[in-house]
KOLVEX-885069 format. One record per residue (C-alpha): residue number from 1; residue in one letter; x, y, z. Coordinates in nm, 2 decimals. Example, Ala and Ser with C-alpha at 12.3 -4.5 7.8 and 13.67 -1.06 7.14 Angstrom:
BEGIN
{r 1, A, {1.23, -0.45, 0.78}};
{r 2, S, {1.37, -0.11, 0.71}};
***
This chain:
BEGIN
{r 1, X, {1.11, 4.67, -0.88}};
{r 2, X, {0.78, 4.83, -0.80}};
{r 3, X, {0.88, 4.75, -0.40}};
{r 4, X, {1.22, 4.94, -0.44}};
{r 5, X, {1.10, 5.20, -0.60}};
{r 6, X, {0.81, 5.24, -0.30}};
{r 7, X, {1.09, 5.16, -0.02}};
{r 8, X, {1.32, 5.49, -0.19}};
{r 9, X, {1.03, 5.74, -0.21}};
{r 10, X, {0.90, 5.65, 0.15}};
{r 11, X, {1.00, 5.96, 0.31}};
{r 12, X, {0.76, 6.13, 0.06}};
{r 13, X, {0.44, 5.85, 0.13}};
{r 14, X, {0.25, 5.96, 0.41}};
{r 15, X, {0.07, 5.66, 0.41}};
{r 16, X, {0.18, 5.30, 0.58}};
{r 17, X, {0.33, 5.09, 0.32}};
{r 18, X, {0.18, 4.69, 0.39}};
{r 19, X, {0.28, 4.45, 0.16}};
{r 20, X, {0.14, 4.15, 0.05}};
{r 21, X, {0.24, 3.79, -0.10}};
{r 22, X, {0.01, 3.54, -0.26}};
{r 23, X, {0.11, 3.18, -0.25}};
{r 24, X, {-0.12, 3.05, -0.51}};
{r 25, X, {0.02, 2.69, -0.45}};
{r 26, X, {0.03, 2.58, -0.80}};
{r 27, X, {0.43, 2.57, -0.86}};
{r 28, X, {0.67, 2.30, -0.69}};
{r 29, X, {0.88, 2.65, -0.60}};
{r 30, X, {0.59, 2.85, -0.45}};
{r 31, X, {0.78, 2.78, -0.08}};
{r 32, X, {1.07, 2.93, -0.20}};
{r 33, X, {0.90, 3.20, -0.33}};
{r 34, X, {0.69, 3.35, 0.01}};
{r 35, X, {1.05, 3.26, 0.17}};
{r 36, X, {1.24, 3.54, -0.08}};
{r 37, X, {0.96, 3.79, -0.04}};
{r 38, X, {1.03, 3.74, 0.31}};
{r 39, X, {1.33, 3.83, 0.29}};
{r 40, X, {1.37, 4.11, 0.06}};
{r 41, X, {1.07, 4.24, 0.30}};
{r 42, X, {1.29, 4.19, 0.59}};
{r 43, X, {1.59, 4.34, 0.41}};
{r 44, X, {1.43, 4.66, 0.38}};
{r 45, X, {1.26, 4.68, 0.74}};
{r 46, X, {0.90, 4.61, 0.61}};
{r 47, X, {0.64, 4.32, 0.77}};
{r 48, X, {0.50, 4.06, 0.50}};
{r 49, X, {0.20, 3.93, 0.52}};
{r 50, X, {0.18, 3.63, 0.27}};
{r 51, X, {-0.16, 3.44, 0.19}};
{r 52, X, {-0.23, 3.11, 0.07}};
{r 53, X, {-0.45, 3.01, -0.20}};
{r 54, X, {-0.64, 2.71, -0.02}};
{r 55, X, {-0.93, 2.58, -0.21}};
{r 56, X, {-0.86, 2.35, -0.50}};
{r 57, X, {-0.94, 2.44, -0.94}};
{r 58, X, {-1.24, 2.34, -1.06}};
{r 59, X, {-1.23, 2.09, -1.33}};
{r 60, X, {-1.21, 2.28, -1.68}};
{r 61, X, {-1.18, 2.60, -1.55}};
{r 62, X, {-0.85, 2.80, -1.65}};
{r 63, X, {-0.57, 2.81, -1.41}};
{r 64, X, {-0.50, 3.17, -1.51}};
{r 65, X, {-0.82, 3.28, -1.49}};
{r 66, X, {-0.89, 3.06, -1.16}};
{r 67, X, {-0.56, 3.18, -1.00}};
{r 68, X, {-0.60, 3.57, -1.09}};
{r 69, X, {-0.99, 3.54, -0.94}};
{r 70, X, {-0.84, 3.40, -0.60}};
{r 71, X, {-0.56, 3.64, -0.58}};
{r 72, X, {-0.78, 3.95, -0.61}};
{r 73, X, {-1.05, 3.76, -0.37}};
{r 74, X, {-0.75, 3.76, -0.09}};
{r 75, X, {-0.60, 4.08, -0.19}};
{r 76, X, {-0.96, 4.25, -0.13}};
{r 77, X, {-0.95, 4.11, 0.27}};
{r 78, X, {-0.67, 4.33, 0.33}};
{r 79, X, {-0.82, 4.68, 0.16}};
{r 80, X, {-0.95, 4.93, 0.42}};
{r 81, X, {-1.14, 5.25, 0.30}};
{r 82, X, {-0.96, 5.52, 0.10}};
{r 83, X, {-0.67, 5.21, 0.04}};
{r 84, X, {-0.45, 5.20, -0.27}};
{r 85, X, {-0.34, 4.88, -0.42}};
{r 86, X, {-0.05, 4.86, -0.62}};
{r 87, X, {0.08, 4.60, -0.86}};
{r 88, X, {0.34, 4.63, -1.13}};
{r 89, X, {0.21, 4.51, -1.44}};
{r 90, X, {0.38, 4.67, -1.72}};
{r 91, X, {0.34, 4.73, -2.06}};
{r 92, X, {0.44, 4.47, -2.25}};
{r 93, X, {0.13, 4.29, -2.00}};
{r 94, X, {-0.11, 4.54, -2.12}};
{r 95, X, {-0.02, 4.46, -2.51}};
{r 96, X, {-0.08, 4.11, -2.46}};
{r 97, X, {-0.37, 4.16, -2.24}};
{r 98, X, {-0.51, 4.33, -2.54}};
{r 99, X, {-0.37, 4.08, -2.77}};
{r 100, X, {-0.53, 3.81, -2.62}};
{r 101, X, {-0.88, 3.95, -2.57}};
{r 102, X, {-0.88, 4.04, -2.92}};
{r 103, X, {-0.88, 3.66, -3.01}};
{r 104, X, {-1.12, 3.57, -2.76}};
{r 105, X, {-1.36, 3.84, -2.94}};
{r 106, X, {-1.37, 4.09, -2.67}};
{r 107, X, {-1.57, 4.42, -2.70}};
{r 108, X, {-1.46, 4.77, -2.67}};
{r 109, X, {-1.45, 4.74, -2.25}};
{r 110, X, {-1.26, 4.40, -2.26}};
{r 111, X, {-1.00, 4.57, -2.51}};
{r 112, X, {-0.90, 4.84, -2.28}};
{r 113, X, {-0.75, 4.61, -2.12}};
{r 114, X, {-0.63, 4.69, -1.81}};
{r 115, X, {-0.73, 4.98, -1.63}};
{r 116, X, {-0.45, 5.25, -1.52}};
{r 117, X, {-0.70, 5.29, -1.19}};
{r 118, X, {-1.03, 5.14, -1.08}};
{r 119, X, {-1.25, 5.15, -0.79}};
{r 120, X, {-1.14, 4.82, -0.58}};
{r 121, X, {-1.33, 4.69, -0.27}};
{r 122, X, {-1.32, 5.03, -0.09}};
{r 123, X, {-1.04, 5.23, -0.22}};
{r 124, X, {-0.86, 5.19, -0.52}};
{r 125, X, {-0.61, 4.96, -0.77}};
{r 126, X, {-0.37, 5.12, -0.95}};
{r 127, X, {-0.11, 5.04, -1.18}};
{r 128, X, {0.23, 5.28, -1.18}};
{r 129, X, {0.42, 5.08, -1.41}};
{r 130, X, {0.19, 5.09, -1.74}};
{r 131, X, {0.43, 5.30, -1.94}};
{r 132, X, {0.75, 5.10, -1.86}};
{r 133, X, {0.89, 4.82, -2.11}};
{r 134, X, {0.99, 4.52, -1.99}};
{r 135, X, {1.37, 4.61, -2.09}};
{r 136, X, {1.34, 4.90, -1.86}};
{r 137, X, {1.22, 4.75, -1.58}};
{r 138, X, {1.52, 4.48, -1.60}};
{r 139, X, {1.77, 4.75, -1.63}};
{r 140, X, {1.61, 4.93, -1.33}};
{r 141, X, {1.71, 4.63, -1.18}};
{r 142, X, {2.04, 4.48, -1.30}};
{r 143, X, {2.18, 4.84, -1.19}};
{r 144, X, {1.96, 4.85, -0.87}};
{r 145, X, {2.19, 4.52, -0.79}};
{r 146, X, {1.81, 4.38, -0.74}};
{r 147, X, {1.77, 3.99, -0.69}};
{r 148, X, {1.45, 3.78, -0.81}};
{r 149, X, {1.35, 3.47, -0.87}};
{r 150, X, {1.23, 3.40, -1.25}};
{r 151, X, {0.84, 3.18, -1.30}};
{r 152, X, {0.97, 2.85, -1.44}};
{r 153, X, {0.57, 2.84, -1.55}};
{r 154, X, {0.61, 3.09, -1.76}};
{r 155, X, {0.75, 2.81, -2.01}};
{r 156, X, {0.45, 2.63, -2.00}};
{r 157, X, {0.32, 2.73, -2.34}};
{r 158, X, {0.00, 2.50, -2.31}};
{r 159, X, {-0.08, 2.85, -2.16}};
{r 160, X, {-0.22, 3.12, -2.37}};
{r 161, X, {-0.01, 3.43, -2.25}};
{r 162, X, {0.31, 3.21, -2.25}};
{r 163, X, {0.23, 3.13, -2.57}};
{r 164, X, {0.15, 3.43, -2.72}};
{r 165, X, {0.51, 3.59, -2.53}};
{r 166, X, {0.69, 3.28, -2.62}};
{r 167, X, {0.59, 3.22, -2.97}};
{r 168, X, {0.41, 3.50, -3.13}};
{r 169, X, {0.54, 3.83, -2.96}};
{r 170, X, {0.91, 3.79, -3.07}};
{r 171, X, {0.84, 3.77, -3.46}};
{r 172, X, {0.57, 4.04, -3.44}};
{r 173, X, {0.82, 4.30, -3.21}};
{r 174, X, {1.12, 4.16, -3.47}};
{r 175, X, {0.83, 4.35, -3.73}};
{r 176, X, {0.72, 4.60, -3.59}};
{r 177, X, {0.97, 4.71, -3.32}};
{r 178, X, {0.73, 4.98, -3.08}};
{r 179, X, {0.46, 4.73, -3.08}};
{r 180, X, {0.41, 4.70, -2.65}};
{r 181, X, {0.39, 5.07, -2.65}};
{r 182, X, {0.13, 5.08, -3.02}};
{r 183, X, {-0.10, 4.81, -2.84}};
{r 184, X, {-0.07, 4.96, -2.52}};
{r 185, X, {-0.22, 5.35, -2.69}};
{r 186, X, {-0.48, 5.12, -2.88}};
{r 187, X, {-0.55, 4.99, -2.52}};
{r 188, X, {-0.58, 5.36, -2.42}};
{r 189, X, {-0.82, 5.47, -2.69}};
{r 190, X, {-1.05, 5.16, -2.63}};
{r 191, X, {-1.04, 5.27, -2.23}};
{r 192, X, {-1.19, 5.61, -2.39}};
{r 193, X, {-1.47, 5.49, -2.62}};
{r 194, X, {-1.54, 5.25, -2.31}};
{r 195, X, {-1.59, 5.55, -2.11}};
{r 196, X, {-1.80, 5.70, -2.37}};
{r 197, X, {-2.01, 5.42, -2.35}};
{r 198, X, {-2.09, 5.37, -2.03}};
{r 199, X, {-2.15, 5.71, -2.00}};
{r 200, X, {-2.39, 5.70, -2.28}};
{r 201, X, {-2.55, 5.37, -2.10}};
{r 202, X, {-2.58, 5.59, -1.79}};
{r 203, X, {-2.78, 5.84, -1.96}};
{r 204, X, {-3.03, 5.60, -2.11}};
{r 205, X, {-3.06, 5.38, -1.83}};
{r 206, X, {-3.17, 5.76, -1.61}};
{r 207, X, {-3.49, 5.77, -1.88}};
{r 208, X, {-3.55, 5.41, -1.90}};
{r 209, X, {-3.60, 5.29, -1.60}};
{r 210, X, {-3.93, 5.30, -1.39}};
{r 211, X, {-3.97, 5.46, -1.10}};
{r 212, X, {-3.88, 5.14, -0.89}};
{r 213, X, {-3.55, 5.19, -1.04}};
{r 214, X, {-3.41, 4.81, -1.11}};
{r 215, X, {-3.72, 4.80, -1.37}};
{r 216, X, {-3.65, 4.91, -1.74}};
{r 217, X, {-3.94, 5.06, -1.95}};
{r 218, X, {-3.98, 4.87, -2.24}};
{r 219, X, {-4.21, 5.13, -2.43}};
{r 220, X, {-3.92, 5.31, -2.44}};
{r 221, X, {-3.64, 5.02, -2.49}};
{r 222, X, {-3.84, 4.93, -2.81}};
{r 223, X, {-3.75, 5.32, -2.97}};
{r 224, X, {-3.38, 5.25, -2.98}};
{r 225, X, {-3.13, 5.14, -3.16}};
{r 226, X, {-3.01, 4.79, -3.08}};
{r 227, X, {-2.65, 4.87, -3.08}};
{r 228, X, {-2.74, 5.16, -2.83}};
{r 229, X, {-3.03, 4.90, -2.67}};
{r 230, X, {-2.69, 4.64, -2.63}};
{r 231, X, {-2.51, 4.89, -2.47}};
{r 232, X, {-2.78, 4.97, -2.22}};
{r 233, X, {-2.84, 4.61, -2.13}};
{r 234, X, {-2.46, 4.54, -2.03}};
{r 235, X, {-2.49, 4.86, -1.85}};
{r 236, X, {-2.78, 4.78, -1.65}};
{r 237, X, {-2.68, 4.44, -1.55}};
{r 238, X, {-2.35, 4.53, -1.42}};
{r 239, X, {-2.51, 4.78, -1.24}};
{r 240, X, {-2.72, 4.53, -1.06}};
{r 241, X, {-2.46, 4.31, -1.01}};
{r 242, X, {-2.54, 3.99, -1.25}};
{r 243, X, {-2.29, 3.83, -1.50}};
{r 244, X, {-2.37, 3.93, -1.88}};
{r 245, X, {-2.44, 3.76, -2.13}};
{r 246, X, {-2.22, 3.64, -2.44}};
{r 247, X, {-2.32, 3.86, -2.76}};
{r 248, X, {-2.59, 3.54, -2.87}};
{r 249, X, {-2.78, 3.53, -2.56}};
{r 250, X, {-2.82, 3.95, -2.58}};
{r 251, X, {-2.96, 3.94, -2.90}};
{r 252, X, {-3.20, 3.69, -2.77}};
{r 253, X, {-3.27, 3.91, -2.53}};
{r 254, X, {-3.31, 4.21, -2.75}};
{r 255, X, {-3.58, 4.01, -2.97}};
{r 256, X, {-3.72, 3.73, -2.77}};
{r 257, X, {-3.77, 3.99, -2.50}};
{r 258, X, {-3.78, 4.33, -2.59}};
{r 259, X, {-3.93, 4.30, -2.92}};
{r 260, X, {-4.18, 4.05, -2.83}};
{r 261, X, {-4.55, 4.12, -2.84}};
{r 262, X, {-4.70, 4.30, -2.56}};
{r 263, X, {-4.92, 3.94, -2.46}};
{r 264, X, {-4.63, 3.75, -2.44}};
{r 265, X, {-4.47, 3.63, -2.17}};
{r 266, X, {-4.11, 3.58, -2.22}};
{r 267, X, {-3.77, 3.48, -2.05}};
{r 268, X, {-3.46, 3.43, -2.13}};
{r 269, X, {-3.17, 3.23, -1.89}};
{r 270, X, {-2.83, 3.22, -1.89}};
{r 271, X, {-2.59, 3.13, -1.57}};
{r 272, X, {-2.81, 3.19, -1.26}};
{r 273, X, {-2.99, 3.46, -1.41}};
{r 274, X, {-3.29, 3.57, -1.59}};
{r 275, X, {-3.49, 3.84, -1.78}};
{r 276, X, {-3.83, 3.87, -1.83}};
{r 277, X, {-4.11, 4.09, -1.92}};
{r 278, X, {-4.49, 4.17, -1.83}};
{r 279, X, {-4.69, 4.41, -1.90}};
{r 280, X, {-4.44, 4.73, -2.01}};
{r 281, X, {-4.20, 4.63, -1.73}};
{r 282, X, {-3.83, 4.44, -1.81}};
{r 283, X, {-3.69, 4.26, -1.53}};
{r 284, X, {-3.35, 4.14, -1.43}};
{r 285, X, {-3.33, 3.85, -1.16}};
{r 286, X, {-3.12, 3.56, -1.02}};
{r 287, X, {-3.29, 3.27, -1.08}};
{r 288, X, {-3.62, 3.21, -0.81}};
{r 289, X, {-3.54, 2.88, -0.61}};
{r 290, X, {-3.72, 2.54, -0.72}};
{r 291, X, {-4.06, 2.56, -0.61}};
{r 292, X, {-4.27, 2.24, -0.43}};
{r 293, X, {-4.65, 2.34, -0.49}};
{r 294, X, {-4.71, 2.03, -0.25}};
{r 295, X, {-4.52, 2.19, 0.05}};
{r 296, X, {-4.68, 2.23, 0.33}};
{r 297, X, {-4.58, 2.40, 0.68}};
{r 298, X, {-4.73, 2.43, 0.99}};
{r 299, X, {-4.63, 2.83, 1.11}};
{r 300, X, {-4.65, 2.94, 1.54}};
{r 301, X, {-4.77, 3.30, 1.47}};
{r 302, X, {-4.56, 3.45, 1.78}};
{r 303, X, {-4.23, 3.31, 1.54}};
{r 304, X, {-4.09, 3.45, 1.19}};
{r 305, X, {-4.13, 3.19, 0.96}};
{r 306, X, {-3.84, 3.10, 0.66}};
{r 307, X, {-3.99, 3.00, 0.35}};
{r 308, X, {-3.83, 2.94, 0.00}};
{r 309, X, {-3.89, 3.28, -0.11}};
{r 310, X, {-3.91, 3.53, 0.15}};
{r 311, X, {-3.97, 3.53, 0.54}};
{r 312, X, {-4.33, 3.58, 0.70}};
{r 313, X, {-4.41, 3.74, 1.04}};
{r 314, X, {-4.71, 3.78, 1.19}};
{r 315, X, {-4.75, 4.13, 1.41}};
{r 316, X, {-5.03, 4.23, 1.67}};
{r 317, X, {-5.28, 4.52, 1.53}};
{r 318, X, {-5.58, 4.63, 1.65}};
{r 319, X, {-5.86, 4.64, 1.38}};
{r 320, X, {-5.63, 4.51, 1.13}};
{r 321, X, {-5.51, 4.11, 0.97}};
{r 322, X, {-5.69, 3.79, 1.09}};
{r 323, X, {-5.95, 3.83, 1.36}};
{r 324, X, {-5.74, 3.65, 1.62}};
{r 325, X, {-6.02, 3.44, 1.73}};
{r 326, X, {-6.03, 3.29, 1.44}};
{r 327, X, {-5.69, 3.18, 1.43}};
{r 328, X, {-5.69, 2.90, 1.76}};
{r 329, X, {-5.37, 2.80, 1.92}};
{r 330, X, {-5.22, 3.12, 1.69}};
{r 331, X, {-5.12, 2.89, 1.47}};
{r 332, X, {-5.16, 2.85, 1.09}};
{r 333, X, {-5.09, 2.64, 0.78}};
{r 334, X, {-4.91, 2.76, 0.50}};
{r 335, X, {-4.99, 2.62, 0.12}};
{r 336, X, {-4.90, 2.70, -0.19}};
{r 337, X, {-5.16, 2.76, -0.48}};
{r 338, X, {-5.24, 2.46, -0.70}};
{r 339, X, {-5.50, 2.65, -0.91}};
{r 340, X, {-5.89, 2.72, -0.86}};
{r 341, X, {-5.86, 2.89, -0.46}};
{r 342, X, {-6.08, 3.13, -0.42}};
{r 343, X, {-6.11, 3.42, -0.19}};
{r 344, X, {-6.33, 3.72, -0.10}};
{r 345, X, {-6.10, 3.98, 0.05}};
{r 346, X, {-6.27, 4.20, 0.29}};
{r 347, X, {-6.42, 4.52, 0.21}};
{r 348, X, {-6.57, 4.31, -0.14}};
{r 349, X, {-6.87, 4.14, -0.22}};
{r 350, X, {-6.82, 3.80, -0.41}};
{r 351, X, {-6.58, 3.57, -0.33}};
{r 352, X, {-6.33, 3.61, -0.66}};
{r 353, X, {-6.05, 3.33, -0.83}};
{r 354, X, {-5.70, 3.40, -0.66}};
{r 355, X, {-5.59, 3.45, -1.06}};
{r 356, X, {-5.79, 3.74, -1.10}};
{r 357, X, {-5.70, 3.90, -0.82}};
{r 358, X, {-5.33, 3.85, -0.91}};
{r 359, X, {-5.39, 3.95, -1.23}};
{r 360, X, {-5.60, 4.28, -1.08}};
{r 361, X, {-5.33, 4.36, -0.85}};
{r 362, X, {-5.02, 4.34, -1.12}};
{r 363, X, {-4.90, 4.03, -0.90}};
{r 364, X, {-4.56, 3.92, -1.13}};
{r 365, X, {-4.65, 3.59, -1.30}};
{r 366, X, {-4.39, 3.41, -1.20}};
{r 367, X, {-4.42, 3.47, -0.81}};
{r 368, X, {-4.80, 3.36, -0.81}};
{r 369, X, {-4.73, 3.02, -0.76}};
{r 370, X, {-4.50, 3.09, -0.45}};
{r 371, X, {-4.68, 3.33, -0.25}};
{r 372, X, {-4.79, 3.14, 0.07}};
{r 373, X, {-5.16, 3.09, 0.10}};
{r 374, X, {-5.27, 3.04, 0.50}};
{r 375, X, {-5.54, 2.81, 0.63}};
{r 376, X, {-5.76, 2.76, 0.92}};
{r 377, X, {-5.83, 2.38, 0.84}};
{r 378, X, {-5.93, 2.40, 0.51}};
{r 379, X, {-6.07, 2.74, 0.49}};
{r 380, X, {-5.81, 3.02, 0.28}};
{r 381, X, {-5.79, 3.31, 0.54}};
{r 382, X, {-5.54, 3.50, 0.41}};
{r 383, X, {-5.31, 3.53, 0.08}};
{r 384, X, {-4.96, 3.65, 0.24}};
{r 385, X, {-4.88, 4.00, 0.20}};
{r 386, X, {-5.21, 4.08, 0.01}};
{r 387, X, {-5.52, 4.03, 0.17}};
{r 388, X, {-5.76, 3.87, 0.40}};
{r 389, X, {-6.09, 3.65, 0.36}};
{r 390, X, {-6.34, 3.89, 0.47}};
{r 391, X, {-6.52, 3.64, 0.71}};
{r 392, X, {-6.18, 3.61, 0.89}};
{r 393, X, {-6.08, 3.94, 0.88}};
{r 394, X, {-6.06, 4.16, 1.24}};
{r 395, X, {-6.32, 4.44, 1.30}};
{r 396, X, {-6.23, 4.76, 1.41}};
{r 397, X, {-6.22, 4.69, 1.79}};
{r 398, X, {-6.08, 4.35, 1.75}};
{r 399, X, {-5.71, 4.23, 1.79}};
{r 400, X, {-5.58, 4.11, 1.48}};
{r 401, X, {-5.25, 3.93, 1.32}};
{r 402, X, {-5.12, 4.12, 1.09}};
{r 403, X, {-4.93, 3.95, 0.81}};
{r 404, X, {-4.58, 4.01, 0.65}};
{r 405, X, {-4.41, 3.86, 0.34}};
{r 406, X, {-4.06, 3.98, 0.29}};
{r 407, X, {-4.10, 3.90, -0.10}};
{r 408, X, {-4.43, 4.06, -0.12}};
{r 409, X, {-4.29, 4.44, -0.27}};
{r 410, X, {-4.06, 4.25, -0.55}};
{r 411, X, {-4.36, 4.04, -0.67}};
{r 412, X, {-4.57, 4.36, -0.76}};
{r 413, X, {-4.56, 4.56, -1.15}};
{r 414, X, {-4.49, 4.89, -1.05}};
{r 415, X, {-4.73, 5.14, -1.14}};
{r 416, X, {-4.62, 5.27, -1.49}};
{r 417, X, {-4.85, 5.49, -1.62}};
{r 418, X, {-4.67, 5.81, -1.59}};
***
């Protein structure tokens, strides 16, 4: 239907009309399928482009859930800048949309259901057909002499929406005769509080954060709320792109981390990711990569070196890094600390323990252990992205090495006393 009604108002769509099929390769009949929307694409004069779902379901993962994912992943390949994407779910789908993530316990944002139009990899996802019943759009096309070919999955009731359409949406409609279009304005009003929300989340997250901008305050996180504090969190992690966390892991959050003492060290884990606190700073992270402390690599200081957290380079300076006489055949070992290294970096007096001068420098704890400590033999010459030992450290009309760790500017507390 929603093609038909986009091939009759064409004239007045300035735009190219493309149109896509997804062959999610789940039903005996899907074949069949990409072949009629061939067709009917054909039919009306328009090209068809139809991908193919290729990679196979986890095991225990939902097949609607799985299949929507993968459609959308393909869909996005095909959105250009300033694109619209149309599809034609209707109203009755938004009731049961809201239906079911009522009884999967869904907050305000998950019962609004389905968005009317949302951002969407560059330009935009829209759905026209919202306000239309399912009667209405058969009619449209029983007299529209339209042909289609019915889902013989949707009598799979092992499924939750074929289910709830098969077996529970006929006697509640036989009750209560308006309820698509009822659930469909509850939909609407939870789209609005949403809203509210997030712009309330926006707001706090503008006075909360420090100045690095992906750090939250937590002086000031302590003076709210916790159903405003909640709020915020979601907020923020969406924001930075992480998955949130179910309503039992946030309230960990909120206590274990949050309301902790200001000693403490805490973290909390769910998924790949992680929040933690030190000092007054709260800090969202994927996961850091398994660290070996008994790694050790041999680094060519002409070549970038990888290393499991960050990248380290070695640049030319005069009067700055390690004296390059001291550094013979420009090359270096890189370890990892193991506990009591000590170092006096230049411009000091006494050599002092590596821990304290983390601990001086607001190094985070939990990147100590993986900053990349260079040798000369067994002398420490340098601590990556930090400083030099003062013995090996180039004078002012000396060449020097100057070191680089990519990591080095995420492993520091910002300076928060504002």
């Amino acid at each position: 239907m929603l093609l038909h009604l986009l091939y009759r108002l064409r004239n007045e769509i300035t735009s190219e009309l493309r149109v896509l099929h997804v062959n999610h390769g789940i039903n005996a009949g899907a074949l069949q399928w990409s072949r009629h929307c061939a067709a009917v694409c054909k039919g009306l004069g328009l090209e068809l482009v139809v991908e193919r779902i290729d990679i196979d379901r986890p095991l225990g993962t939902s097949i609607e859930s799985w299949a929507r994912k993968q459609r959308y992943t393909l869909l996005a390949r095909h959105m250009q800048s300033g694109d619209l994407l149309l599809t034609a779910h209707h109203q009755q789908d938004q009731a049961e949309t809201l239906l079911l993530q009522l009884l999967r316990g869904a907050g305000v944002k998950g019962l609004a259901a389905m968005p009317r139009l949302r951002e969407f990899c560059g330009g935009w996802h829209a759905r026209p057909l919202l306000d239309f019943t399912r009667p209405q759009i058969l009619s449209y096309a029983v007299q529209a002499d339209l042909q289609w070919i019915e889902d013989d999955s949707n009598l799979d009731e092992s499924l939750d929406r074929n289910f709830l359409r098969r077996q529970i949406w006929p006697r509640l409609q036989q009750h209560w005769p308006g309820l698509s279009r009822t659930l469909a304005r509850v939909a609407n009003h939870q789209a609005q509080a949403a809203s509210l929300l997030e712009d309330l989340a926006r707001q706090d997250l503008g006075s909360l954060r420090l100045q690095e901008g992906s750090i939250l305050d937590n002086r000031l996180l302590q003076s709210i709320s916790r159903p405003r504090l909640a709020n915020l969190l979601r907020y923020w992690l969406q924001e930075l792109a992480l998955p949130t966390p179910n309503a039992g892991k946030l309230q960990q959050v909120i206590e274990d981390v949050i309301h902790s003492s200001y000693q403490a060290g805490p973290c909390v884990r769910w998924k790949n990711v992680e929040i933690r606190r030190y000092r007054y700073g709260v800090y969202a992270q994927t996961v850091l990569p398994e660290h070996d402390p008994d790694l050790i690599l041999d680094w060519n200081l002409q070549e970038s070196c990888g290393i499991p957290v960050g990248t380290l380079q070695a640049r030319l300076a005069q009067g700055r890094g390690i004296r390059c006489t001291a550094v013979p055949g420009e090359k270096l070992q890189i370890r990892y600390r193991k506990g009591g290294e000590r170092l006096k970096p230049a411009g000091s007096e006494h050599h002092k323990p590596l821990k304290k001068l983390f601990q001086q420098r607001g190094i985070l704890p939990w990147y100590r252990d993986r900053i990349p400590l260079l040798y000369a033999g067994d002398d420490l010459v340098a601590v990556a992205g930090y400083w030099v030992a003062g013995e090996y450290s180039a004078a002012d009309d000396e060449p020097g090495w100057e070191i680089h760790w990519s990591a080095a500017a995420q492993a520091l507390t910002p300076d928060i006393n504002r």
